[in-house]
N, C-alpha and C positions, 0 to 999 in steps of 0.2 A: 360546336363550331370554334369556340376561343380555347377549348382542350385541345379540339387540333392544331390550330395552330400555333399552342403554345408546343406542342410537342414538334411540329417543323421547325418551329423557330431556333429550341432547344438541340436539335439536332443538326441543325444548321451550324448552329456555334462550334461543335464539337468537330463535323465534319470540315467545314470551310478552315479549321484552325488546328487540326491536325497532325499539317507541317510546322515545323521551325522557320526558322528566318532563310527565307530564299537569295541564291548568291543572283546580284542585280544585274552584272556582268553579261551571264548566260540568258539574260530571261526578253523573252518579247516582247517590248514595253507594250507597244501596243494590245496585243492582245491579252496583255495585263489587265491593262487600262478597260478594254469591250468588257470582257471577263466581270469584273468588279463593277461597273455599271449595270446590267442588265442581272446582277446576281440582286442589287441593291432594288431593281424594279420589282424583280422579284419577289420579296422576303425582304419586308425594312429592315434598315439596319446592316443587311447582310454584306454589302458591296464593303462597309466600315471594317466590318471584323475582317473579311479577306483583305483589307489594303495594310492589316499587321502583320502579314508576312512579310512586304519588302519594307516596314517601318526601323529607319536608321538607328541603331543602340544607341546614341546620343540622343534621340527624340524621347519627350517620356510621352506614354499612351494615354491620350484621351479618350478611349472609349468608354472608361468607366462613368463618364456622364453624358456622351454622346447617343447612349442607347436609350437611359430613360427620359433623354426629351424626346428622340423621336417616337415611341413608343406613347408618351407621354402625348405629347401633340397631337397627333395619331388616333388616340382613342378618345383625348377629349372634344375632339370636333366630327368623332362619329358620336358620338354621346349627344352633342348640340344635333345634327343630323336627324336622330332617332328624336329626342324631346320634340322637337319644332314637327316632324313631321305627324308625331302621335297630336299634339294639342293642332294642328292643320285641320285632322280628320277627325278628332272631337268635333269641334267648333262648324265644322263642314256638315257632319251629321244633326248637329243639332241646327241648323242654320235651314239644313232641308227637311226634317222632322216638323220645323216648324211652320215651315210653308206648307206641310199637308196636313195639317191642320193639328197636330199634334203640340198637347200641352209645353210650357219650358219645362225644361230636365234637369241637367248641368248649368246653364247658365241662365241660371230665370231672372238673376238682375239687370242684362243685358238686356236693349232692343236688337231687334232684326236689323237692323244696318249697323247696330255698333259691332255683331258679329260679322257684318261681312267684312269690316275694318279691321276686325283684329285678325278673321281669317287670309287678308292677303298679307298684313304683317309679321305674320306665322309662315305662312307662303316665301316672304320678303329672306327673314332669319333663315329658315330652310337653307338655300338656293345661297345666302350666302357664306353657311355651316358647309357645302357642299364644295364650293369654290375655296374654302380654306383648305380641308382637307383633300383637297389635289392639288395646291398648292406647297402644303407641307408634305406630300409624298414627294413630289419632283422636287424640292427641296432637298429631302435626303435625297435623293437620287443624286443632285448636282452634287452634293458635297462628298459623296464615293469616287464622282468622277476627277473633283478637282483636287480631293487630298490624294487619288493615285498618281496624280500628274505631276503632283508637287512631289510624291517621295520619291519618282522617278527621273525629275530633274539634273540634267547634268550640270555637275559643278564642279568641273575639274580644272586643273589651276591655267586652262591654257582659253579661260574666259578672261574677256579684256575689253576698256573700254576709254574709247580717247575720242577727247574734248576740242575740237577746233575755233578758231573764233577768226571771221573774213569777216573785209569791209568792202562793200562793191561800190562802187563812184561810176561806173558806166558814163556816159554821153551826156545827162544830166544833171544838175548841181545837189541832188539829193544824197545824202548820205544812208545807206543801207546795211544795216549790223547783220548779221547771220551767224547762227552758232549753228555747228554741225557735231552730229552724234556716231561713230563711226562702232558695231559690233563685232566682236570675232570668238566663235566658238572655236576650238581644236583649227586656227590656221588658216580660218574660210570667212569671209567679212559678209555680214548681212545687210548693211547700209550702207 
């Protein structure tokens, strides 16, 4: 199972990274953007390497530590996953072994209710090893989506932004400060 998917994974890298640097101009951000998310759902990792195609020459690549924490993260909370549920189902079997009337085995220093204590703490750990590791999957997941967003960003010099400062005195003696935030991409105001 971990040969194959280390051999996806491997193949992944080569094929998803096959092109050169893509001209940004031409390209459809959006379906960049889907592309690189749902590649990352995928095959962790994966959405990261495809978002070095349109990564700016001035940017230097962080993948080279990007991959072994998620990979990293990754297996260490199926690791906790796998322990917690094996000592679950130890501690379960001998906890009902003993109720049928069967000698202690594994934990003969234990009583019958200190295992059922550790068995729902085993249970506890589980459940919350499970919760991190899909936590840290959509994790990378977000972070494919939002470094594509970011390398796709327009920042061309006809970004602008102007600072207003009103005093309103309307019909009452109150005085009321207001600052206003005023946007303009390429000529078109958003505020």
């Amino acid at each position: 199972m971990i040969r194959v998917f280390f051999v996806l994974f491997i193949g992944s890298v080569f094929t998803f990274n096959s092109q050169s640097q893509i001209n940004i101009d031409s390209l459809d951000k959006e379906k960049f953007i889907k592309k690189s998310t749902v590649m990352s759902a995928l095959i962790p990792s994966a959405g990261q390497i495809h978002n070095t195609k349109i990564k700016p020459d001035h940017v230097r690549s962080r993948l080279w530590w990007k991959i072994p924490v998620i990979y990293g993260g990754i297996s260490t909370t199926g690791y906790f996953i796998y322990f917690n549920q094996n000592e679950f189902k130890n501690i379960r079997t001998e906890r009902l072994n003993r109720q049928n009337g069967a000698a202690p085995n594994i934990y003969a220093f234990y009583s019958s209710s200190q295992l059922k204590i550790l068995q729902e703490e085993y249970r506890r750990l589980r459940d919350i090893s499970v919760i991190s590791f899909l936590g840290f999957y959509l994790l990378q997941v977000i972070d494919a989506n939002v470094e594509a967003n970011l390398f796709l960003f327009d920042t061309d010099d006809n970004l602008s932004l102007k600072m207003d400062i009103k005093n309103y005195n309307g019909n009452s003696q109150l005085f009321i400060p207001s600052l206003t935030f005023t946007f303009r991409f390429n000529n078109k105001m958003l505020f």
